[in-house]
N, C-alpha and C positions, 0 to 999 in steps of 0.2 A: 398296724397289727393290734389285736385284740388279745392276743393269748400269744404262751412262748411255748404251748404246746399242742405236738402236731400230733395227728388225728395216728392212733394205731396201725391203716395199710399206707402211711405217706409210704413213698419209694426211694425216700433219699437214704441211705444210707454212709458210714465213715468211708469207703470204699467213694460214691460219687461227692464227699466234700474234698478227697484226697485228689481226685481226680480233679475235681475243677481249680484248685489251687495248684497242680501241674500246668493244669493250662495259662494259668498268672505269674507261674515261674517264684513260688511262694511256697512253705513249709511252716504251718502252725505248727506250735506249741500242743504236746500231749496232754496236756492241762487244761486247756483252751478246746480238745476237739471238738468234746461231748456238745458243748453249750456252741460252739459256732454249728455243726450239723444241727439240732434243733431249729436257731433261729432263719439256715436256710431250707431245713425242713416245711417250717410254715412260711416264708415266702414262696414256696412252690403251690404249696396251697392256696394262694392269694391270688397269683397265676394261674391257675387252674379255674378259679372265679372268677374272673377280669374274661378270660376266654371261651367261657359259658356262658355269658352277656351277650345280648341281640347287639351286633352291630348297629352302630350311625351310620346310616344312610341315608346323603341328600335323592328328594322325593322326584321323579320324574312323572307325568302327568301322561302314560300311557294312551287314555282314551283322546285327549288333544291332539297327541304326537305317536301315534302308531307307528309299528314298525310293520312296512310291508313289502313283497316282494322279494325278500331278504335270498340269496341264493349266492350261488360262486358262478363267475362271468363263462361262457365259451369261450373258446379261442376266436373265432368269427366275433364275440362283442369285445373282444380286448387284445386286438393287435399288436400292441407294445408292450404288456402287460403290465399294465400302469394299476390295473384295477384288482383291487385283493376280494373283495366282495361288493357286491350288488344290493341295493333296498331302493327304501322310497319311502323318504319318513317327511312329513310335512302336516303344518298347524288345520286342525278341522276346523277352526273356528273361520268366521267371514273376515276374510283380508281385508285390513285396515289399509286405507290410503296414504298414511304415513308410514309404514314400514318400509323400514332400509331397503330391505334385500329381500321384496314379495317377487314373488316369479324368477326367484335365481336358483341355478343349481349350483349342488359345490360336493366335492369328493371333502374328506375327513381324512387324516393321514393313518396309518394302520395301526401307531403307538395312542392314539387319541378315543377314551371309553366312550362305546353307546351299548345303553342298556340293551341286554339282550341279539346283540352282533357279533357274530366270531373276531377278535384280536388276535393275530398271530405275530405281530410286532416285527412281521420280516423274516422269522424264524422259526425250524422245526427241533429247535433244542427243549421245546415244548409245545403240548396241544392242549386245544380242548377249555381253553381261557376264554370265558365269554363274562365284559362286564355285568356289575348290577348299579352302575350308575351310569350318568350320562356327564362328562365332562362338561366345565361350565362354559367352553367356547359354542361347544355343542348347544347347550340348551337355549344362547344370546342368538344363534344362527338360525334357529328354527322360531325364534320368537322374534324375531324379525324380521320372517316372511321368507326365509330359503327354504328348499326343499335337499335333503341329502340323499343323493341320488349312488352314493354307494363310498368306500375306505379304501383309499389308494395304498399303492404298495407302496411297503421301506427297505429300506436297507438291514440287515440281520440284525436284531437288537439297535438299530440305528447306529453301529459303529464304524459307517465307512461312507466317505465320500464321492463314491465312485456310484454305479449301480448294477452291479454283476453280482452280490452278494443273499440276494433275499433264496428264502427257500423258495420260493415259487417260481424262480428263472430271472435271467435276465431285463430289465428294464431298458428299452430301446430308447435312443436319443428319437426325437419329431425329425427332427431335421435330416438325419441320418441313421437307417437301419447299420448295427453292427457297430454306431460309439455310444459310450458313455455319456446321459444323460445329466448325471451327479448325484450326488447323493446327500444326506439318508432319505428328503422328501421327494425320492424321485419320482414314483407314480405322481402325486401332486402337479409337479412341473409339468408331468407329460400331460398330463390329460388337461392342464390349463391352455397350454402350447397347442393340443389340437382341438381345443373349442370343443371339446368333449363334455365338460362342466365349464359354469362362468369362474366360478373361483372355488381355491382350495383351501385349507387349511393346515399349515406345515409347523415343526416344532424344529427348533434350532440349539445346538451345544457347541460349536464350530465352525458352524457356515451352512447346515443342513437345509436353513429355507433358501440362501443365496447361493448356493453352489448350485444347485438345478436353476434356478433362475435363470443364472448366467447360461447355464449351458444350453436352454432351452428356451432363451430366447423372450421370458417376462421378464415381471415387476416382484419381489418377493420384499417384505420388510421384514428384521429380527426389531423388536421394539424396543424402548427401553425396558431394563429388567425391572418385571412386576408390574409393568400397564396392561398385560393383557393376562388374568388369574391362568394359571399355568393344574388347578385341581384337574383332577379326572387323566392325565396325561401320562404317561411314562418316563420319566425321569434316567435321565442317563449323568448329572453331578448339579447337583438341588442348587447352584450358585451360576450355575453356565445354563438355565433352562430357558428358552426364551419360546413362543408360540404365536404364530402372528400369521398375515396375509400373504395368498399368491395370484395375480391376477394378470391379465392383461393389458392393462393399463394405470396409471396412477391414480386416476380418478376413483374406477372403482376400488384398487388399493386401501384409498382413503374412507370410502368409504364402509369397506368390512371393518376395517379396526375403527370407525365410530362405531359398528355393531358389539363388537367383542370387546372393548379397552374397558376400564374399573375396575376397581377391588372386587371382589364376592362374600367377602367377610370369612372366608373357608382358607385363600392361598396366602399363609402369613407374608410372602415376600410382596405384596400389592403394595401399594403405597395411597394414602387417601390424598389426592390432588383436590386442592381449594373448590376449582372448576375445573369438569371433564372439557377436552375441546370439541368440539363438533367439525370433524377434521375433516371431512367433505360438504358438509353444509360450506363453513369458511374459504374454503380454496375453488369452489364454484362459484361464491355469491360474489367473486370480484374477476370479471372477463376483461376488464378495461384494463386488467393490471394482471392478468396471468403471463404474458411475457415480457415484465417490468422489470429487470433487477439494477435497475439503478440504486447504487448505495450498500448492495451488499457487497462482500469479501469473502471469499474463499477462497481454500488455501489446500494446496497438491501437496501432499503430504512425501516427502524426498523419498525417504527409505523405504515408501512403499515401491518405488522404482529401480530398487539397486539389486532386487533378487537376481541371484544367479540362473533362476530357470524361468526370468520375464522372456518372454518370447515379445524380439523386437517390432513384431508388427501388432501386436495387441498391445505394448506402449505407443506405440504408433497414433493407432485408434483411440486410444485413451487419450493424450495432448488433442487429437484432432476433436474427440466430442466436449475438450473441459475448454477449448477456447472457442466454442458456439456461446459459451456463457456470455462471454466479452460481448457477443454482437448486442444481448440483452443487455448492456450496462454495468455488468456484475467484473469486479476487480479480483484478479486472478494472480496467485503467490505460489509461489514454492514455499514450503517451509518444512526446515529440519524437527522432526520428535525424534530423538535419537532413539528413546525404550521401547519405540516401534518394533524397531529389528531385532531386539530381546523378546517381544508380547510373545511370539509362538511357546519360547522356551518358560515365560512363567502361567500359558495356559496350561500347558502338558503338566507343571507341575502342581497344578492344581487337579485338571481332569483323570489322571491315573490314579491316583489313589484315593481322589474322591469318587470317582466311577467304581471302584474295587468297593470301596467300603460301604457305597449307598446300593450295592446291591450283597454283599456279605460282609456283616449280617444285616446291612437295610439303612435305609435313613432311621438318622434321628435329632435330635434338637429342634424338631420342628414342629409346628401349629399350625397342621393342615389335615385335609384328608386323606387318608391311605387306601390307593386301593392293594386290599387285603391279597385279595384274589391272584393279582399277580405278584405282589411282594412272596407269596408262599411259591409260587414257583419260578421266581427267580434269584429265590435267596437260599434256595436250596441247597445241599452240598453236593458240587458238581459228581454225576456220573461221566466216566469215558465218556457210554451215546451221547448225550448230550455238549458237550466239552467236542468231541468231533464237531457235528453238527452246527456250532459257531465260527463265524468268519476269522480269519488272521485278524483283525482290528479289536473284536472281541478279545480272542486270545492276549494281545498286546496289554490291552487295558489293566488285566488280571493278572499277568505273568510282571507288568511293569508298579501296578501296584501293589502288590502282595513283597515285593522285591523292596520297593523305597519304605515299607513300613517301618521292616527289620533294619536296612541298613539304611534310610537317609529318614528316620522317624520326625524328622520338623520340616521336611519337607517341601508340603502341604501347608504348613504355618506361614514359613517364609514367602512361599509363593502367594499367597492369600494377603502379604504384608506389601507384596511386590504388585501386584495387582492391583492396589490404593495407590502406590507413586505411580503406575502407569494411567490411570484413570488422573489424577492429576495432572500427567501432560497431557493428555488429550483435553482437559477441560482449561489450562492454560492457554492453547490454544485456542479453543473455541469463546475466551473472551476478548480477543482478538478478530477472530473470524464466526461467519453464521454458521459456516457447514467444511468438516475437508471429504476432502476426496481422493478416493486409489484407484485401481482399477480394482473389481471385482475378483478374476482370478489372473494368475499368470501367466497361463493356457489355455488354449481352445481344448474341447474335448476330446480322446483321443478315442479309439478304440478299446473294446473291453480286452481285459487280460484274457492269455489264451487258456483253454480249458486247462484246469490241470495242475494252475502256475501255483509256483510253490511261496511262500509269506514273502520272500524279499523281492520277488519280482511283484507280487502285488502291491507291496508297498511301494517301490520306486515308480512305480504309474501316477503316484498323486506326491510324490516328495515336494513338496513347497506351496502347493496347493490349498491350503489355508491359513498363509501368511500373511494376506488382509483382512480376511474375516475372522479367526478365533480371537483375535488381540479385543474386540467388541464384546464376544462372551464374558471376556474375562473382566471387563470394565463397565459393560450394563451400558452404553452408550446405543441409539439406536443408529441401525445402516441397513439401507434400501439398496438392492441391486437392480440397476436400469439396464435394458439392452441398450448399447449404442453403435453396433455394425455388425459386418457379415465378413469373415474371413476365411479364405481359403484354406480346407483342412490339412493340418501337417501328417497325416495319414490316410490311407486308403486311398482311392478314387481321384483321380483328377476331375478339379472342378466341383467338388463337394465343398458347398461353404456350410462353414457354422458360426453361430450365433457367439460375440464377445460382449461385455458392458462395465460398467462403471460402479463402485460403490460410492454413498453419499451417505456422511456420518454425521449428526449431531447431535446438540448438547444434551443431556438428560431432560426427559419430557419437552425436547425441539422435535417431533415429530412433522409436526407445521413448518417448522422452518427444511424439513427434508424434501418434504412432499412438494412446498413452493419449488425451489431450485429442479426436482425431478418432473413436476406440471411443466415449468419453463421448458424447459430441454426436448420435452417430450413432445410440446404442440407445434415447435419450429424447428423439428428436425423429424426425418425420415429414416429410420436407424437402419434398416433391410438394405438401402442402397448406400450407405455408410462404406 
């Protein structure tokens, strides 16, 4: 501040200082008013200036990387409706022979910004959101020789596991019209699943990139937290945000996150690593030892086996594809974490009412870029329309955090306390062993909810359902889901099989060590006849 005096039309008047001081549950002194409305008098004014300021905007190279083609799919080009929109954005300069990923396509997930491409983020609780930047996985993808060939659908504001939720209709499983794909990167999955694109790009708070995985049948990795800059992305709890690869193989896996992984100097949560690894260079240039695992250890994590709703033939499948390891050499444990089987209960206490408060009234404490554009129409104050128009998961989020603010105010503290000793036994562990292992999920896919179905029948369709995967959000540990069979659906159709698989977890920045153990598995085994 410059001055303690505000301009003649400010609009703050005793009326809005009384007012904001209701909202703090606070009563100044009559003494004191004059001089406090003044001094918040001119911080409105200083606000007023700060938002008359040309935004920072990271610069995208338009003429390079045109945006063309751009349109919304027919039903005839998008049978599962995997596809939110359509383009064809790729580098005009002469393809380098070095580039990672020249002649690959890849879908983009619908929460993930390209300059000038509709974002509907799964939902019609708003419209008409089109970025002005280009997310920084976005612009490693294209400068490394992919072509984005269109933005797969998500799940509503990405808060649901399942994939019946988007405004744009249902998301068909590959394997089976009529189940559940998973969710929130379900278009991603589908369309890596039918060779539709070579690979996608999916965002994870829960298991978002590994729950379609699994259900459909790829490779998805959530990476460690902050290897792969997470800017340009929509954020659903700034500490659970992960963005990483979907692909059909590990190999290629490995190689998108050598495209994408480092800081950007923009996403404060990156971490500057001594040396980046070259994580497909490295896990190709050794064939004489890709199914070597003499000497390593891993370890089957117990509790991830004692769910009540593990469905006994996908533990089944899980023992049968974690002792193919052994024929490689690799020494195979059981071992108890006991805070395993708590992790679901100290995510949720993190993700409600950080989901609540990083969208009203917005993140903060942070040292990144914002995109603005949707921050203003998501941090809105809900209308009914709008408020309808979001999923039960949505609703959950905001009815459950707005609830622990008032009445379990630390909440979030605790759990964010509780979440360092649970990353501690997982890293206990893993000084021990090179990687553990769960199953991926505890069910095959089921059937989408019937029209209509009212929140607690939606929720009981996925009850347990990310009790391997969120306990990784919550601790930054990275976990690859591999397909490893085909089982008989518990629903529908006789003789419909679907896709089950494996999680493979390790240590902070062990991405190599995930990817080796899931190369192993994946070159000497046949997972489809599984």
């Amino acid at each position: 501040m410059l001055s303690v005096l505000p301009k003649g039309n400010n609009p703050v008047t005793t009326e809005v200082l009384r007012a904001t001081c209701r909202d703090l549950g606070i009563q100044l002194h009559d003494y004191d008013e004059e001089d406090y409305r003044r001094l918040l008098a001119v911080y409105h004014e200083l606000a007023e200036d700060i938002m008359a300021m040309e935004d920072y905007l990271p610069q995208v190279d338009l003429e390079r990387f045109p945006r063309e083609k751009v349109h919304h799919p027919s039903p005839k080009e998008n049978s599962h409706n995997a596809w939110a929109v359509r383009c064809s954005i790729k580098d005009q300069q002469v393809p380098r022979g070095d580039q990672l990923l020249s002649g690959k396509t890849v879908a983009i997930k619908d929460m993930i910004a390209i300059k000038d491409i509709p974002m509907t983020y799964g939902t019609d609780s708003f419209t008409d959101y089109v970025p002005d930047i280009d997310a920084t996985v976005v612009s490693r993808v294209l400068e490394a020789g992919g072509e984005i060939v269109g933005k797969s659908t998500c799940e509503n504001l990405c808060h649901d596991g399942l994939s019946h939720s988007a405004a744009s209709g249902i998301v068909e499983n590959p394997y089976a019209i009529g189940f559940n794909a998973g969710g929130s990167s379900s278009g991603s999955a589908v369309l890596v699943a039918l060779r539709e694109v070579d690979f996608a790009i999916g965002a994870d708070q829960g298991g978002s990139i590994r729950i379609p995985s699994a259900n459909c049948g790829i490779v998805g990795l959530k990476p460690t937290f902050g290897l792969v800059p997470y800017t340009g992305c929509g954020s659903g709890e700034p500490t659970h945000d992960h963005v990483g690869p979907m692909t059909n193989s590990v190999a290629d896996n490995a190689k998108v996150l050598q495209a994408i992984a480092g800081p950007d100097g923009l996403d404060d949560r990156c971490t500057y690593l001594p040396t980046l690894p070259k994580y497909a260079d490295n896990l190709l240039e050794m064939p004489n030892m890709a199914k070597n695992l003499h000497g390593w250890k891993i370890g089957i994590i117990s509790e991830a086996l004692t769910s009540p709703v593990l469905d006994p033939r996908v533990k089944a499948t899980f023992l049968h594809a974690t002792s193919q390891l052994t024929t490689l050499g690799a020494t195979l444990e059981h071992i108890s974490i006991p805070l395993h089987a708590k992790a679901p209960l100290i995510w949720t206490g993190i993700s409600r009412p950080g989901g609540h408060l990083n969208r009203h009234p917005g993140a903060f404490g942070r040292r990144t870029h914002a995109l603005l554009g949707l921050d203003a129409v998501l941090g809105e104050p809900f209308t009914q329309d709008a408020w309808d128009k979001m999923y039960v998961a949505s609703h959950t989020v905001h009815l459950n955090g707005a609830y622990a603010l008032r009445r379990f105010p630390h909440l979030y503290a605790k759990s964010a306390n509780l979440s360092r000793a649970l990353r501690d036994a997982y890293d206990g562990a893993l000084k021990t062993y090179d990687v553990l292992l769960t199953p991926t999920l505890p069910f095959l896919a089921r059937r989408h909810p019937r029209e209509g179905a009212g929140p607690l029948e939606s929720v009981e369709r996925q009850l347990g359902l990310t009790g391997n995967t969120c306990p990784f959000n919550a601790t930054g540990h990275p976990a690859l889901a591999l397909p490893v069979g085909m089982l008989e659906a518990e629903e529908g159709k006789e003789g419909v099989k679907l896709p089950t698989s494996m999680q493979i977890v390790g240590p902070w920045w062990g991405e190599e060590k995930v990817y080796r153990v899931a190369y192993a598995w994946e070159l000497t085994n046949d997972w489809k006849s599984m």
